[in-house]
matplotlib code that plots the C-alpha trace (Angstrom):
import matplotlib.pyplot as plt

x = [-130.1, -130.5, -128.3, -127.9, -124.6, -123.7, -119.9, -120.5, -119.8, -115.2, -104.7, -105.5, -103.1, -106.5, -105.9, -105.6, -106.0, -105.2, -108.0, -108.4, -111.4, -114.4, -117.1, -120.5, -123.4, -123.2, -126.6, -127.1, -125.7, -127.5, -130.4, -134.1, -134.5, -135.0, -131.8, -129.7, -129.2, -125.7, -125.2, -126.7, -125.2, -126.6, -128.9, -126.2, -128.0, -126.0, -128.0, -127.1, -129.5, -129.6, -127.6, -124.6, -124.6, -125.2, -122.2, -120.0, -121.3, -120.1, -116.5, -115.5, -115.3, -112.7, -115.8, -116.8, -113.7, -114.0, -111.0, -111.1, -108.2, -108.3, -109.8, -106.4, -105.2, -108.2, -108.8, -105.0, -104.9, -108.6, -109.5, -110.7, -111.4, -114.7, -112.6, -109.2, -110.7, -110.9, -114.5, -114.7, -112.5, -114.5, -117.3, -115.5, -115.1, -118.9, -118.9, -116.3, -118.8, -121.5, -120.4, -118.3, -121.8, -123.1, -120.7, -122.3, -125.9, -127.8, -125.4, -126.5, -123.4, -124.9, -124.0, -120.4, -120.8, -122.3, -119.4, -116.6, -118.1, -118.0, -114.7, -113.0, -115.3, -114.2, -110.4, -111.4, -112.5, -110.0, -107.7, -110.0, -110.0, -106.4, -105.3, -107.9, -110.2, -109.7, -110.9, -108.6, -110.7, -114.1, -112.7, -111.7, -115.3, -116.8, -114.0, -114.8, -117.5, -114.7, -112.1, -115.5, -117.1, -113.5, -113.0, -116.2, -115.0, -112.5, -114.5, -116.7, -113.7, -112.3, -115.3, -114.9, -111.3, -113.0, -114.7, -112.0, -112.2, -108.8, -108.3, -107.2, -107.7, -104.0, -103.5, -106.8, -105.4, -102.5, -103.9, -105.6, -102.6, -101.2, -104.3, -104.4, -100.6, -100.7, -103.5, -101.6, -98.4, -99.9, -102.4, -99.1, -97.2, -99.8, -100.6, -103.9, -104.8, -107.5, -106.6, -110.2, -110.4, -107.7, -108.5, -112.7, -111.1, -108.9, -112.0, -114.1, -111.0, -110.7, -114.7, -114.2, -111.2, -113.0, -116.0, -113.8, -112.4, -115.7, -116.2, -113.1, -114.8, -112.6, -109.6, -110.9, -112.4, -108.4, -106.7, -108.9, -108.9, -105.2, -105.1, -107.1, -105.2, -101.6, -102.9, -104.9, -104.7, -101.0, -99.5, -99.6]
y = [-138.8, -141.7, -144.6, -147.6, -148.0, -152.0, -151.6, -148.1, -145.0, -137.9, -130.1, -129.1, -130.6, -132.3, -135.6, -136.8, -140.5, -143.0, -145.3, -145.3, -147.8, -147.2, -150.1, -150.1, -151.8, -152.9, -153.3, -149.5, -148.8, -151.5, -150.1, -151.9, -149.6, -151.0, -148.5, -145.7, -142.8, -142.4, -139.3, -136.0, -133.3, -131.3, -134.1, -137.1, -139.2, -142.3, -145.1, -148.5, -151.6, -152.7, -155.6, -154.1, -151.3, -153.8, -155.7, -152.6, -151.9, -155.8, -155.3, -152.0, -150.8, -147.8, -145.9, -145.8, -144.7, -141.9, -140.0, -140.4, -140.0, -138.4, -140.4, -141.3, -142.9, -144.9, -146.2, -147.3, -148.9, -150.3, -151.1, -154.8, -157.3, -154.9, -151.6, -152.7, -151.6, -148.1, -147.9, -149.5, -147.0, -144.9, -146.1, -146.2, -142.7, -142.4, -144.9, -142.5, -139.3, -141.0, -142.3, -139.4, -137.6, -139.3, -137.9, -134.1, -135.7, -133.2, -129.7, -128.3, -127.6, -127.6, -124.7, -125.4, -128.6, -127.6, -124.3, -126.8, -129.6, -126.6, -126.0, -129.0, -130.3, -126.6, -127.1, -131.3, -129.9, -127.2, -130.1, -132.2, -129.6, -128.6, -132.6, -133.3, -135.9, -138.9, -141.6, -140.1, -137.2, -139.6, -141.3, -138.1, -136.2, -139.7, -139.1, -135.5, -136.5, -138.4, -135.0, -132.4, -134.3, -134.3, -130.7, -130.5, -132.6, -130.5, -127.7, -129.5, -129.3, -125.9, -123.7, -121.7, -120.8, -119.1, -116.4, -114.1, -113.2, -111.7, -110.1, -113.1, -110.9, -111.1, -114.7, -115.0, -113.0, -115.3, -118.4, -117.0, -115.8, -119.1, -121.4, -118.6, -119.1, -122.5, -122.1, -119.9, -121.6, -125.3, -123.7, -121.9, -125.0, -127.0, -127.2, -125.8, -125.7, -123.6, -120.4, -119.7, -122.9, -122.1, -119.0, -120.1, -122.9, -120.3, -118.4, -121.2, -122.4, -118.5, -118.5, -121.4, -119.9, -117.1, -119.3, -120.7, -117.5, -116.4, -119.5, -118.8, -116.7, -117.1, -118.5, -122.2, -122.1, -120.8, -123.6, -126.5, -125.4, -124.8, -128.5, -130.2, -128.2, -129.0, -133.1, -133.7, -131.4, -130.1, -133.0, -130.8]
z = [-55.2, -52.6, -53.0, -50.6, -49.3, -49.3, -51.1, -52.6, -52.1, -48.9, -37.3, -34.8, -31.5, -29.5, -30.0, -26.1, -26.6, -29.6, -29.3, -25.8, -25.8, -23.3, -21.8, -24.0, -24.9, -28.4, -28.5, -27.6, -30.7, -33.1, -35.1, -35.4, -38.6, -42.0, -43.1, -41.4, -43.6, -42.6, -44.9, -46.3, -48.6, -50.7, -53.4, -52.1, -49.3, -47.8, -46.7, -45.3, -44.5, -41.1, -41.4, -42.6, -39.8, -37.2, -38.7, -38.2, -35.0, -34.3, -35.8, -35.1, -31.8, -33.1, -33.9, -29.7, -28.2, -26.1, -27.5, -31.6, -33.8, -37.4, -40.3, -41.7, -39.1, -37.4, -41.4, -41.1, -37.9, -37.9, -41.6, -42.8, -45.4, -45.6, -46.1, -48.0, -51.3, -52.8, -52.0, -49.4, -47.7, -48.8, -46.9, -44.4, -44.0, -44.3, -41.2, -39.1, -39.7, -38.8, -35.3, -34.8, -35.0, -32.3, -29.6, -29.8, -31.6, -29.1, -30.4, -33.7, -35.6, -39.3, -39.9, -39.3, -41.4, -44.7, -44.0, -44.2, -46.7, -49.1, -48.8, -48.6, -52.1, -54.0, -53.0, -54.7, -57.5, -58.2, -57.6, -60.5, -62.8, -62.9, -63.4, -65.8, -63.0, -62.4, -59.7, -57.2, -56.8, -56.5, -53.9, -52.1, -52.3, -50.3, -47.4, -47.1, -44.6, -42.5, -43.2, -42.4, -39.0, -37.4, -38.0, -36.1, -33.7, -33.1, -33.1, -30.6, -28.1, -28.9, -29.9, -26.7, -28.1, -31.0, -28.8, -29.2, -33.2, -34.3, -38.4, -40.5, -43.4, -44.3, -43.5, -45.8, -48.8, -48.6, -48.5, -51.7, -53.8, -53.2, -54.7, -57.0, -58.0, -58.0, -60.8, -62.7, -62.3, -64.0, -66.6, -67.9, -68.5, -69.8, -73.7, -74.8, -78.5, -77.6, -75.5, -74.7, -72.9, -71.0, -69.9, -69.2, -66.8, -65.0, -64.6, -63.7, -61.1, -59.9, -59.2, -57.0, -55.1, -54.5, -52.6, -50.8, -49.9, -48.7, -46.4, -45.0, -41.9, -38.6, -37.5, -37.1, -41.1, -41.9, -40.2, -41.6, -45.2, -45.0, -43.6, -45.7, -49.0, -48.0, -47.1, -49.9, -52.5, -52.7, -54.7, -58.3]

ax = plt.figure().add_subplot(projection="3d")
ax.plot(x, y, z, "-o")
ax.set_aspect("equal")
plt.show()
């Protein structure tokens, strides 16, 4: 699915700077491009036309500091008239990944990408399933791309740190038992007139626990998902 993005549209301790600017070109970073597809997961694909990037390029120089701070936070301190809305913070976020990108364009780290976009949209959509949906969870899938390219980020500055594998099995296991609990815990108190309903969603929601559980790999995977759960997810 291609869409263009005009008003549409998902811790670690590194942070050294909190928008320490640095000197740059603006032109450097304007495009000569029709569009800049700003985005790409799975069958979504982000693109903007060259007039609105270039505008952004113009308005937000939070997106070239040489030190970034989390999504949250540069939305909060940076955000305008463009962004206030819903969508357009989520576009926003879309923004963040893309410039964010460019700081380590020349190192591959897809693999760690799609790894994380996984499990931050399966611990969304637990989240949607157990609440019923709702435009909350929307809004959260589009700023995943924000939440997933600073975890690369950091990964970026600390993937030497992950040389030295250690068993997270037990941490794992927990981590589990809790989304697993949690599952349990509201799908008991809520009223089903059909018990086969309710027990096909706790499958469904088990299912997804468990793929999460599987992308859950080393150390750095752990700490992320465990982030991303408690900040965005653990409000049930």
């Amino acid at each position: 699915m291609k869409s263009y993005l005009l008003v549409v549209f998902v811790i670690f301790f590194y942070s050294i700077s909190f928008g320490q600017s640095i000197t740059f070109n603006l032109e450097k970073y304007y495009t000569t491009k029709d569009s800049v597809q700003l985005s790409s997961f799975e069958e979504d694909i982000a693109y903007v036309l060259k007039d609105d990037f270039n505008n952004v390029v113009r308005n937000h120089p939070e997106f070239f500091v040489e030190f970034p701070t989390d999504p949250d936070n540069t939305y909060v301190k940076n955000s305008d008239e463009q962004f206030t809305s819903e969508v357009g913070q989520d576009n926003y976020y879309i923004y963040y990944a893309y410039f964010l990108r460019q700081l380590y364009k020349d190192e591959n780290f897809e693999e760690q990408r799609n790894r994380l976009m996984y499990i931050y949209c399966r611990l969304n959509k637990m989240s949607s399933l157990l609440e019923g949906g709702g435009s909350g969870f929307t809004h959260l899938y589009a700023r995943i791309y924000g939440y997933t390219e600073y975890s690369i980020y950091l990964y970026y500055l600390t993937k030497n740190d992950f040389s030295v594998k250690y068993d997270i099995t037990k941490q794992k296991d927990l981590f589990k038992q809790t989304l697993q609990q949690v599952v349990t815990d509201k799908l008991d108190n809520e009223y089903f007139d059909d018990e086969k309903r309710k027990s096909d969603l706790k499958e469904e929601l088990f299912e997804l626990i468990d793929k999460v559980y599987s992308d859950i790999t080393d150390s750095f995977y752990l700490a992320q998902a465990q982030q991303f759960y408690y900040s965005n997810c653990a409000t049930w």
